[in-house]
C-alpha positions as a LaTeX table, in Angstrom:
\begin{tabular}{lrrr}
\hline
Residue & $x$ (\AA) & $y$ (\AA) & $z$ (\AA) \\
\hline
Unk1 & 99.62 & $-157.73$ & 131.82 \\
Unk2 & 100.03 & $-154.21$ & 132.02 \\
Unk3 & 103.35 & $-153.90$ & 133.22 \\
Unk4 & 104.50 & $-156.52$ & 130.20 \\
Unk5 & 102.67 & $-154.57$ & 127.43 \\
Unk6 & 104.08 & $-151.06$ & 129.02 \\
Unk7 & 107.50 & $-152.92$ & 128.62 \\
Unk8 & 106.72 & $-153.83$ & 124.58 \\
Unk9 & 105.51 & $-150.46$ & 124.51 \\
Unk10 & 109.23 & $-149.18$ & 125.59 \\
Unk11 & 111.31 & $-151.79$ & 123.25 \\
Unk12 & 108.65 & $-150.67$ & 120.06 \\
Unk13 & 110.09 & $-147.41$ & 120.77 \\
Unk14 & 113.59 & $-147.56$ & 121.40 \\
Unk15 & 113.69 & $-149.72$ & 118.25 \\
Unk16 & 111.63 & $-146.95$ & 115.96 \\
Unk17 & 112.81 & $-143.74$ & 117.05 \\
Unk18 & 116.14 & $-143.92$ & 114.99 \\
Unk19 & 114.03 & $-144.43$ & 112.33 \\
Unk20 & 111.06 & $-142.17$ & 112.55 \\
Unk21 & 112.65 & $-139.45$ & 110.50 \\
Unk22 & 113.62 & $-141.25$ & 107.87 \\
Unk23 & 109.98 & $-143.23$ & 107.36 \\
Unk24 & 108.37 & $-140.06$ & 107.48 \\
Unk25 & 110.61 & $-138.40$ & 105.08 \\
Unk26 & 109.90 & $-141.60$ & 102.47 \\
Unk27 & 105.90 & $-141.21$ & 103.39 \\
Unk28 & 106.08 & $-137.20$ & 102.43 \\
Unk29 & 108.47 & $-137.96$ & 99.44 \\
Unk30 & 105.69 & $-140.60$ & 98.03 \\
Unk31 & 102.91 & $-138.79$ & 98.67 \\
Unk32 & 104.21 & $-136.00$ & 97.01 \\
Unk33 & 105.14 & $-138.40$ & 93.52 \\
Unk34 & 101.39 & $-139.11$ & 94.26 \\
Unk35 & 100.29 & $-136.09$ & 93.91 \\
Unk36 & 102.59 & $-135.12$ & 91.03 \\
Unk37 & 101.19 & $-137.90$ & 89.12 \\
Unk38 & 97.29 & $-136.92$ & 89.85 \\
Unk39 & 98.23 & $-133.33$ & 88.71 \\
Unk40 & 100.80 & $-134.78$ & 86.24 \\
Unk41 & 97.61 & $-133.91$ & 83.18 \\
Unk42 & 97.13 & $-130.57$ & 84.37 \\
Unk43 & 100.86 & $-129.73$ & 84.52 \\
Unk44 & 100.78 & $-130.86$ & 81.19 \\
Unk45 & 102.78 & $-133.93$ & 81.08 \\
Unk46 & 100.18 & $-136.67$ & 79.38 \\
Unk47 & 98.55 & $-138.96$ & 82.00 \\
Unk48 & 97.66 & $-142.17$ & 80.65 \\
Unk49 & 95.53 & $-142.95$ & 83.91 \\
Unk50 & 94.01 & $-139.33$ & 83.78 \\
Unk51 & 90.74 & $-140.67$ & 83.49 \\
Unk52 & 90.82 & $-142.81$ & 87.20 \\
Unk53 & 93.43 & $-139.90$ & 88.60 \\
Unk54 & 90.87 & $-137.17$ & 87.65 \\
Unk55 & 87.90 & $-138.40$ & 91.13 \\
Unk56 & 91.06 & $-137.78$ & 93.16 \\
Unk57 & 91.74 & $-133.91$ & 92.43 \\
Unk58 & 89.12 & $-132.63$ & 95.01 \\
Unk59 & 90.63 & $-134.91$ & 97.70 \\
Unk60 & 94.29 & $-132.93$ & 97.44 \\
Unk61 & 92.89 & $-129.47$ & 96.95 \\
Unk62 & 93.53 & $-129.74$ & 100.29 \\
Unk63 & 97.05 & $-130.54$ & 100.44 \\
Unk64 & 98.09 & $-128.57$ & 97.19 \\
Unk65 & 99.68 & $-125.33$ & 98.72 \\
Unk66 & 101.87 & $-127.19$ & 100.98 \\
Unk67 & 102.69 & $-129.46$ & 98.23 \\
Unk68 & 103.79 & $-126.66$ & 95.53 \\
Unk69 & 105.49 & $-124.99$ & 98.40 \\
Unk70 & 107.52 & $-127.96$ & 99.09 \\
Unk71 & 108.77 & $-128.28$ & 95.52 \\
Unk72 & 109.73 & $-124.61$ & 95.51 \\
Unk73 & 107.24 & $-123.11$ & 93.63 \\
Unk74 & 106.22 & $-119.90$ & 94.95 \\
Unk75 & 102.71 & $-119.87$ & 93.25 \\
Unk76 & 100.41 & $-122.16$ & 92.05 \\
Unk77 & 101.54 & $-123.65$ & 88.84 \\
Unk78 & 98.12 & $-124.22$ & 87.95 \\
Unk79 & 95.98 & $-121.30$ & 86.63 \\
Unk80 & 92.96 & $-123.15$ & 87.57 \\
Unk81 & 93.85 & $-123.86$ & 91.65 \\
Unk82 & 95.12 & $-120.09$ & 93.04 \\
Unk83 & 95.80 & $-120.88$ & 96.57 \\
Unk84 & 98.22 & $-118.07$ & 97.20 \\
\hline
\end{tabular}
């Protein structure tokens, strides 16, 4: 049995690895609309779901520099969050 799962284990790959880049690149890209849209109230854009987004803020504190960095900001847009 080991021989036959090290042999699904090859074909899993050889089918995936064209598209690894790709499904990584559409992971990053959503997470960072995610994260746009918790932030979206204090960026100032209104935020109907602020109230259920706002629990979620200390969870990506974490990930906010690399995130503003991404979009090409060079500092924090937020007064409140100085990471740089």
């Amino acid at each position: 049995m080991g021989r036959l799962s090290a042999f699904a284990e090859g074909l899993r790959e050889f089918y995936m690895a064209p598209y690894r880049r790709t499904l990584a690149r559409a992971q990053r890209d959503e997470e960072d609309l995610f994260m746009m849209l918790v932030l979206s109230e204090a960026l100032g854009v209104p935020n109907p779901a602020s109230y259920y987004t706002l629990e979620l803020l200390p969870v990506l504190f974490d990930r906010f520099h690399d995130w503003h960095r991404r979009m090409g900001m060079d500092r924090s847009p937020l007064d409140s969050i100085s990471c740089c």
